[in-house]
C-alpha positions in Angstrom: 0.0 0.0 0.0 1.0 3.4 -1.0 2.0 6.1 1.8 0.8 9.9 1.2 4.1 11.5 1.3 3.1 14.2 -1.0 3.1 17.1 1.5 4.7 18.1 4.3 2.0 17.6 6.7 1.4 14.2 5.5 4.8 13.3 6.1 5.0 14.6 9.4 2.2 12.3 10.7 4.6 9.3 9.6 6.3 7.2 12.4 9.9 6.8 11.4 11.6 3.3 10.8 14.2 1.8 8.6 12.4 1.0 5.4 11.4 4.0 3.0 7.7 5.0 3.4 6.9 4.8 -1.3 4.7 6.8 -3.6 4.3 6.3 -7.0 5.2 9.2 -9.2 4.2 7.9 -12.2 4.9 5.3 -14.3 8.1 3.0 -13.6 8.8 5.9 -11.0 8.3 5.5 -7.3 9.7 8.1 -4.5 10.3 7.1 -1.0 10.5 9.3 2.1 12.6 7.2 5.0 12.5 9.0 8.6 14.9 8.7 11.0 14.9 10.1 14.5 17.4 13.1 13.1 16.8 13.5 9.6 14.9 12.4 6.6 15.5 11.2 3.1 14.1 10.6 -0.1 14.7 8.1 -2.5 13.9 7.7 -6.2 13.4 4.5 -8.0 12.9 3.1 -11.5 11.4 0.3 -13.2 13.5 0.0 -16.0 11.3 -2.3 -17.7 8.6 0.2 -18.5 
């Protein structure tokens, strides 16, 4: 299941953890958010098959 991670205030209502929180982008193109105690980061990843 996809996370909202779209806005700010969505993403502040995640709980952190270890694996990236995804959200498609569009297609073959997924972002993740992964929250840490300290920091944040996103991610991008591609489906090169698409």
């Amino acid at each position: 299941m996809a996370n909202a991670i779209d806005s700010k205030t969505k993403r502040d209502k995640l709980a952190s953890r270890r694996e990236p929180y995804w959200s498609p982008l569009q297609k073959g193109v997924v972002a993740g958010r992964k929250l840490t105690i300290n920091r944040g980061e996103f991610r991008l990843k591609f489906d090169q098959g698409v």
